[in-house]
C-alpha positions in Angstrom: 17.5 -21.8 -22.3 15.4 -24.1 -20.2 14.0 -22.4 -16.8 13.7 -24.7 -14.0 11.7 -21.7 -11.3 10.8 -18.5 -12.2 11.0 -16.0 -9.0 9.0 -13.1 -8.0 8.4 -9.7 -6.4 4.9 -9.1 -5.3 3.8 -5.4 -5.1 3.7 -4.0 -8.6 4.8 -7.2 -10.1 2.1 -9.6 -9.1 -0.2 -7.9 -7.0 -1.0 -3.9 -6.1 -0.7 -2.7 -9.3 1.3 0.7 -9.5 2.8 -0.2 -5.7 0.7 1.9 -4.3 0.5 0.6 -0.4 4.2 1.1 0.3 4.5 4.7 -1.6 1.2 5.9 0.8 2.8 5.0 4.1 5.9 6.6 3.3 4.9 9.8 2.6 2.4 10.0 5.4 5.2 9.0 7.7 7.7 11.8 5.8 5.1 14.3 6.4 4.6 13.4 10.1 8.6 15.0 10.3 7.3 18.0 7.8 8.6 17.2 4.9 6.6 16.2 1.8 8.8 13.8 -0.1 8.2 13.6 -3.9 6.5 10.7 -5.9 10.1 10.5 -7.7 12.3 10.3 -4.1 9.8 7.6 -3.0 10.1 5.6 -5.7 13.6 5.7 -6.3 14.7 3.3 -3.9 11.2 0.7 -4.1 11.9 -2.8 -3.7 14.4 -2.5 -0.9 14.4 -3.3 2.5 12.1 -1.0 4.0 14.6 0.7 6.3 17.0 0.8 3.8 14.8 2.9 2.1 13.7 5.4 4.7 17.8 5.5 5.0 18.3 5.9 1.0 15.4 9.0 0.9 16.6 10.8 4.4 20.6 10.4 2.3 18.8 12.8 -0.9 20.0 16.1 -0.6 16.8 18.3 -1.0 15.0 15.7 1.9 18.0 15.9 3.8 18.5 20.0 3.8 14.1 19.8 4.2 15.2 17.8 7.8 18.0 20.0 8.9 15.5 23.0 8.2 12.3 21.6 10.0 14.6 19.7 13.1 17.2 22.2 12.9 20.0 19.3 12.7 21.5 16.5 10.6 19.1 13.3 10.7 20.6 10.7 12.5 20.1 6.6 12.5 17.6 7.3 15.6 15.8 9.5 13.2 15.9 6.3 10.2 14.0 4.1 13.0 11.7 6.2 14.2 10.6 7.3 10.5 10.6 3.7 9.3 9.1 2.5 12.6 5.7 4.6 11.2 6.0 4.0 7.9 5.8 0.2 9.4 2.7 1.2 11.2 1.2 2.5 8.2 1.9 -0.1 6.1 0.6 -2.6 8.2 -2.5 -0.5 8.3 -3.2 -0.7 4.4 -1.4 -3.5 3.5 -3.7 -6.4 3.5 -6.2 -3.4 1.1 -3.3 -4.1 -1.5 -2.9 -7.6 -2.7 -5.1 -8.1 -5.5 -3.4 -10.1 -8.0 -2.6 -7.8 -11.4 -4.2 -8.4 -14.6 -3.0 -11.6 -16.3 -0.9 -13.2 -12.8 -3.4 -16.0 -11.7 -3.7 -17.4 -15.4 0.1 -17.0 -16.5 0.9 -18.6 -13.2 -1.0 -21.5 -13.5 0.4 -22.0 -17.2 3.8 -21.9 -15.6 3.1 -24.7 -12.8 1.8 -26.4 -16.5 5.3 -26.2 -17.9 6.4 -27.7 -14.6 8.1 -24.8 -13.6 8.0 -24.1 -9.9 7.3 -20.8 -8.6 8.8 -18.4 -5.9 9.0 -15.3 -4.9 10.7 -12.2 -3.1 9.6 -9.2 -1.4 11.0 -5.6 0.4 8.0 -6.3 2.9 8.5 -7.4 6.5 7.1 -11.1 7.2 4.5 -9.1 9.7 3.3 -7.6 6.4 3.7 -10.9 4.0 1.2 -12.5 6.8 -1.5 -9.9 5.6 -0.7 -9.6 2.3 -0.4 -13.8 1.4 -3.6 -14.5 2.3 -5.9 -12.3 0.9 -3.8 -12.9 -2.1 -4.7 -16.8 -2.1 -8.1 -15.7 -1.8 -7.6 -13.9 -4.8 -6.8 -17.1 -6.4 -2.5 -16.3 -6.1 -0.1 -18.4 -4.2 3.7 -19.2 -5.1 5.5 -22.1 -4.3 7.0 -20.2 -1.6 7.8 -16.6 -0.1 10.7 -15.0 1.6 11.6 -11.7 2.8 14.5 -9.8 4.4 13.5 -11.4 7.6 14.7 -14.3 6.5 18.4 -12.8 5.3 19.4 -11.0 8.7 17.9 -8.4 7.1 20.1 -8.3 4.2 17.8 -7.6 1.5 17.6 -6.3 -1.9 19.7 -5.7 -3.8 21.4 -8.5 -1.9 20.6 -11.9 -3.9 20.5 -14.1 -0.5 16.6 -14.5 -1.1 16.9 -15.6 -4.0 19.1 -18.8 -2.8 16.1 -19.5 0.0 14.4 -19.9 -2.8 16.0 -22.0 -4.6 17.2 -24.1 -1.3 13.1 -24.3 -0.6 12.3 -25.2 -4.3 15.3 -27.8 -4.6 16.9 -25.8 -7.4 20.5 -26.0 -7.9 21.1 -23.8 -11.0 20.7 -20.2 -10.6 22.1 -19.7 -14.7 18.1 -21.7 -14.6 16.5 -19.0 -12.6 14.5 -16.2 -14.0 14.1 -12.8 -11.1 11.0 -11.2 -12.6 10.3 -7.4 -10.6 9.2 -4.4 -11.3 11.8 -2.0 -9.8 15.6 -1.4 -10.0 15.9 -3.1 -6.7 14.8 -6.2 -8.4 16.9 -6.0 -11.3 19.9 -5.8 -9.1 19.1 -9.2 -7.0 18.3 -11.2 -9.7 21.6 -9.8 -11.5 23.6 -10.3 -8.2 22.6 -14.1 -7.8 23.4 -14.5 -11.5 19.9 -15.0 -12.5 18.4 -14.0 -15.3 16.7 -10.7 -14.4 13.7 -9.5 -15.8 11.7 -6.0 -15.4 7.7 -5.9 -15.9 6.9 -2.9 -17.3 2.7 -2.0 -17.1 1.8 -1.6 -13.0 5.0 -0.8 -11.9 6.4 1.1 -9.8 8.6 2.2 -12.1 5.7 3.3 -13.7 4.1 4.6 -10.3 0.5 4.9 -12.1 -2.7 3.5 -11.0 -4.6 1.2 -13.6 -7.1 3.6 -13.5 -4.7 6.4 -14.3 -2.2 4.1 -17.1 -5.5 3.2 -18.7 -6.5 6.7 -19.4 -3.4 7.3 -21.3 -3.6 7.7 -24.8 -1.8 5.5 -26.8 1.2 8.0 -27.6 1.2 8.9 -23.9 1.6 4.9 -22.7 4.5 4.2 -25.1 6.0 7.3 -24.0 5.9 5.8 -20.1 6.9 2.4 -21.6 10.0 3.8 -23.9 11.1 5.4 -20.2 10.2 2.2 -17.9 12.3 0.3 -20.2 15.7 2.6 -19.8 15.3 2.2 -16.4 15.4 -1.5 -15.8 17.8 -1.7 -19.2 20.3 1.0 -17.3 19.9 -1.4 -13.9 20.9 -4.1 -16.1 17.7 -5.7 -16.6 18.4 -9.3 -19.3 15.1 -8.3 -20.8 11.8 -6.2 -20.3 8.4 -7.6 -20.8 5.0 -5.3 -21.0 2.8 -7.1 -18.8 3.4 -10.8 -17.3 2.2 -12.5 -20.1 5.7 -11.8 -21.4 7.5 -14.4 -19.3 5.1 -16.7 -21.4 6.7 -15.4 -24.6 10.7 -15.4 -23.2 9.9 -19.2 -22.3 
């Protein structure tokens, strides 16, 4: 099938490899309340809208009996904003520290734009945080087509597929069947799936993964297929269309 605009997520898909910038705030802002939320509970609900995902960790059982213990008392939607209002404050702290374009982004991208494909993209950050993160990520030499996030919904965002059609009303494309979601969490999966998009999970810098380059390249070989093998059952079980290493395999699916 031909693809007429390929659209992406940004951290741990195109820039911050492991999505490191979000996963720091959030546990500084958890442990600000008292409770020391797990690599695994952050993660778990990555790529959504932010909120939504303070919401989504405070609704797991052990961080939810953690909060009654330290507050003695149920958390409440009050609590939600004031523990997503800091993580907001952290984030926009760090954020603009984490958009280096991954390995292989700027040079797959510009083969794209070669094929005459246009290029857009997605994100679970605010735009506050989009307006620190774009530019240093142009600098980098990484800029799509366009950008929209969950301010740009009414805050309906993932795994809600409505930015997905600003994209395609920005781009001018009028065939979502055409329209590849590449991401790098379940999140993703689920908005390109929802729009009816081909959906496509990115396996190495993930957050799904949740390692540092540093940290996946001191793997050994048995050790990174192990962490690939498991990557892969995730987005397969979100209902990922297919799963690629690294970006280079959007070339390859093309």
């Amino acid at each position: 099938m031909k693809f007429d605009g390929i659209i992406f997520d940004w951290a741990g898909t195109t820039v911050d490899y492991g999505c490191m910038a979000p996963v720091k705030a959030f546990i500084e802002a958890f442990e600000e309340y008292g409770i020391t939320p797990t690599l695994e509970e952050v993660r778990k609900p990555m790529g959504m809208l932010k909120i939504d995902h303070v919401r989504t960790m405070l609704s797991m059982e052990r961080i939810s009996n953690e909060w009654k213990k330290e507050h003695g008392r149920d958390w409440t939607e009050d609590d939600v904003n004031a523990v997503y209002r800091l993580s907001e404050h952290k984030i926009l702290q760090i954020v603009e520290n984490y958009a280096d374009p991954k390995p292989y982004v700027v040079e797959t991208i510009a083969k794209l734009r070669e094929m005459g494909i246009k290029v857009g993209s997605t994100t679970g950050y605010t735009d506050e945080m989009m307006n620190l993160v774009v530019p240093n990520a142009e600098k980098a030499g990484y800029k799509p087509d366009c950008w929209y996030s969950p301010d740009s919904t009414n805050k309906m965002g993932r795994p809600y597929p409505y930015m997905i059609f600003r994209n395609m009303e920005e781009l001018k494309l009028n065939d979502v069947r055409r329209i590849m979601k590449v991401g790098d969490t379940v999140a993703d999966i689920k908005e390109g799936k929802n729009a009816g998009a081909v959906s496509v999970g990115v396996i190495e810098g993930s957050s799904v993964v949740g390692l540092t380059q540093e940290e996946y390249e001191a793997l050994s070989d048995a050790e990174k297929q192990a962490v690939c093998e498991k990557a892969e059952q995730t987005f397969r079980e979100a209902g990922a269309d297919y799963v690629v290493k690294d970006i280079r395999g959007i070339l390859e699916l093309l």
